[in-house]
C-alpha positions in Angstrom: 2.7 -6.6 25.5 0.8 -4.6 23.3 -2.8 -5.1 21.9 -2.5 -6.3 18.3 -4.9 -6.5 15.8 -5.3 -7.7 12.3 -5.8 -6.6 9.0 -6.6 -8.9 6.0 -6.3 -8.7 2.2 -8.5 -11.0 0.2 -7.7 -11.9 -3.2 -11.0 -13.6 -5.4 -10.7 -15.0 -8.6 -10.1 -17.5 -11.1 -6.7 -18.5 -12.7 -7.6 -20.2 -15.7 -10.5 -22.7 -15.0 -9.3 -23.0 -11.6 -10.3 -21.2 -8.8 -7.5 -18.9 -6.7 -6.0 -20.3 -4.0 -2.2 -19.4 -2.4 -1.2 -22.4 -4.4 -1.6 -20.8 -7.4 -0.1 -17.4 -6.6 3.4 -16.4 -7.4 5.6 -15.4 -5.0 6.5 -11.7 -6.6 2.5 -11.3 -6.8 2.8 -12.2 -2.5 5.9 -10.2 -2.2 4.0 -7.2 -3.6 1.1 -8.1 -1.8 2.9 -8.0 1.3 4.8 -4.6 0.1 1.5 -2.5 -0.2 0.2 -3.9 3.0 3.3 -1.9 4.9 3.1 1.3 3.3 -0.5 1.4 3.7 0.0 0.5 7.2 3.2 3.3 7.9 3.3 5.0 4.6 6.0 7.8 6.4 7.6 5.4 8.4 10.7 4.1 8.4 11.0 -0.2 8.4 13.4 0.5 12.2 10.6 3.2 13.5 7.5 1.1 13.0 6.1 -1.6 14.7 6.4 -5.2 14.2 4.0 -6.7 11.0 3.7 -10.2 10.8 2.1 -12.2 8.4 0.2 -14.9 7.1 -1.6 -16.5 4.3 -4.5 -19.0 4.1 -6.7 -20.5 2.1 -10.2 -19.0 1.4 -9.2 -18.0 -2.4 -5.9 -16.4 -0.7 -6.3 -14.1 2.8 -2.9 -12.1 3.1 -3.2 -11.5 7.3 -1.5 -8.9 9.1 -0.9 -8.3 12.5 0.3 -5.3 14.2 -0.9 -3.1 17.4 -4.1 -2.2 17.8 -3.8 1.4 17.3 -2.7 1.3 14.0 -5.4 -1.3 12.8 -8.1 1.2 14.2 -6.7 4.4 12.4 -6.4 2.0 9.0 -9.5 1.3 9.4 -10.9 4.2 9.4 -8.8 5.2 6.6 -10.5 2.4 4.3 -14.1 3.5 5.2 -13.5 7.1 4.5 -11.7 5.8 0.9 -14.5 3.5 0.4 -17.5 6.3 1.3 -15.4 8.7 -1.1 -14.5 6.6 -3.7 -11.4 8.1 -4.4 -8.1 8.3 -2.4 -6.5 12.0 -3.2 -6.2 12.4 0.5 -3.8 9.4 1.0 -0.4 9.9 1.6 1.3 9.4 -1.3 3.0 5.7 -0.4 -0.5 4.6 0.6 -2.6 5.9 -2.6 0.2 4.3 -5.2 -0.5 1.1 -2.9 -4.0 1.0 -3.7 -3.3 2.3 -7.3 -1.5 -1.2 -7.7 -3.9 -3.7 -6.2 -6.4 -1.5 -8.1 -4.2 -2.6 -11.4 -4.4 -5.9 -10.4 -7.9 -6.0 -10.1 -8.3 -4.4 -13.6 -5.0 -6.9 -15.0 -6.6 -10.6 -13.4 -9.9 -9.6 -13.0 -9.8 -10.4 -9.7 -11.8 -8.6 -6.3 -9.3 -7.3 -3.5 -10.7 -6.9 -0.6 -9.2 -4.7 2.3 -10.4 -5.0 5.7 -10.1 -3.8 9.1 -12.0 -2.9 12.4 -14.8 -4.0 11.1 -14.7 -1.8 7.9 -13.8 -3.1 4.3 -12.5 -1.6 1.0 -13.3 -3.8 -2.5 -11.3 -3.3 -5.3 -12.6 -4.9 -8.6 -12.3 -4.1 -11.8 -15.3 -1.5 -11.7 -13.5 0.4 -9.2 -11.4 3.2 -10.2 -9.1 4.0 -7.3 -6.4 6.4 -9.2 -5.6 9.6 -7.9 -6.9 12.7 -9.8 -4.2 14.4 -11.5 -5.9 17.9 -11.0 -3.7 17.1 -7.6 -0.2 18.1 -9.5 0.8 21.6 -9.9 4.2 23.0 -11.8 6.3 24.3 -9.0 10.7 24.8 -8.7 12.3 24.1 -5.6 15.9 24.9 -4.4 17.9 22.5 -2.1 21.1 22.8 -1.0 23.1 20.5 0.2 25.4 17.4 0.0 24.6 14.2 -3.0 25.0 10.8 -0.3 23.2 9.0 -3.2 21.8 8.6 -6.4 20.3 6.2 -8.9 17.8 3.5 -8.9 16.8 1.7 -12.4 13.2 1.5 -12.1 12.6 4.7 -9.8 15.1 6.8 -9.7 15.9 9.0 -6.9 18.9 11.2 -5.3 19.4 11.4 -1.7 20.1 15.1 -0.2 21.6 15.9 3.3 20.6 19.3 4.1 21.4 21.6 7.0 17.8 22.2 7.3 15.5 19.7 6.5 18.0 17.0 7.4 18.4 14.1 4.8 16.0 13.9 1.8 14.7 11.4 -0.3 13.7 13.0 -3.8 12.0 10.3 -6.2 11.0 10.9 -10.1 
């Protein structure tokens, strides 16, 4: 069996007079919770190509816990620390920084402190934090694909699927 190791997201604050506890969370507010953990985790990967995550919560205001193997609790560790010594996360895949873009919103939304951590090295999110990706990132460019529609749609982010010769099937998202 392999190593595993854990990863935790913290969520501090206040709901109402009341302090936060799992209790008082919503389950969309877990479900997105738990949604951000896996693409930070495997960002490029596939749900039947990555490891097992398995998950729990706890008291403490509310601890989302993750476990998975080792190896990838190392490397996301490291990824925090270098996010959290730059203060900005450019360099993240682009699943991973819209991740941290959202629990960066709901930092800023509930006033609440996120707080990432793993091997030893941790990543707070408050409201003071400004974890969004620098648009200087984005440059105009026009691409040509060929190749055969499989799908298309999606109401809140839409996006076409695209089997190519090539580059095998694609995933293009607005």
């Amino acid at each position: 069996m392999k190593s595993l190791g854990e990863i935790e997201i913290r969520v501090e604050g206040m709901v109402g007079a009341k302090k936060l506890t799992p209790d008082l969370v919503d389950i969309k507010e877990i479900k997105e919770v738990i949604s951000h953990a896996s693409d930070l985790l495997f960002p490029a990967v596939k749900r039947s190509q990555r490891p097992l995550i398995s998950y729990e919560i706890e008291e403490g205001s509310v601890r989302h816990r993750f476990r998975t193997v080792m190896q990838t609790v190392i490397g996301f560790g490291a990824v925090i620390s270098q996010v959290s010594s730059e203060a900005q996360i450019d360099f993240l895949h682009d699943r991973s920084a819209a991740a941290i873009e959202s629990l960066q919103q709901l930092a800023i939304k509930k006033d609440y402190i996120v707080t990432i951590s793993a091997n030893q090295n941790d990543l707070r999110i408050d409201r003071n934090t400004h974890f969004i990706r620098s648009e200087m990132l984005w440059v105009e460019a026009e691409f040509y694909l060929y190749g055969e529609l499989t799908n298309a749609g999606g109401k809140s982010s839409p996006n076409i699927h695209l089997d190519t010769e090539a580059l095998g099937s694609l995933i293009i998202s607005t």
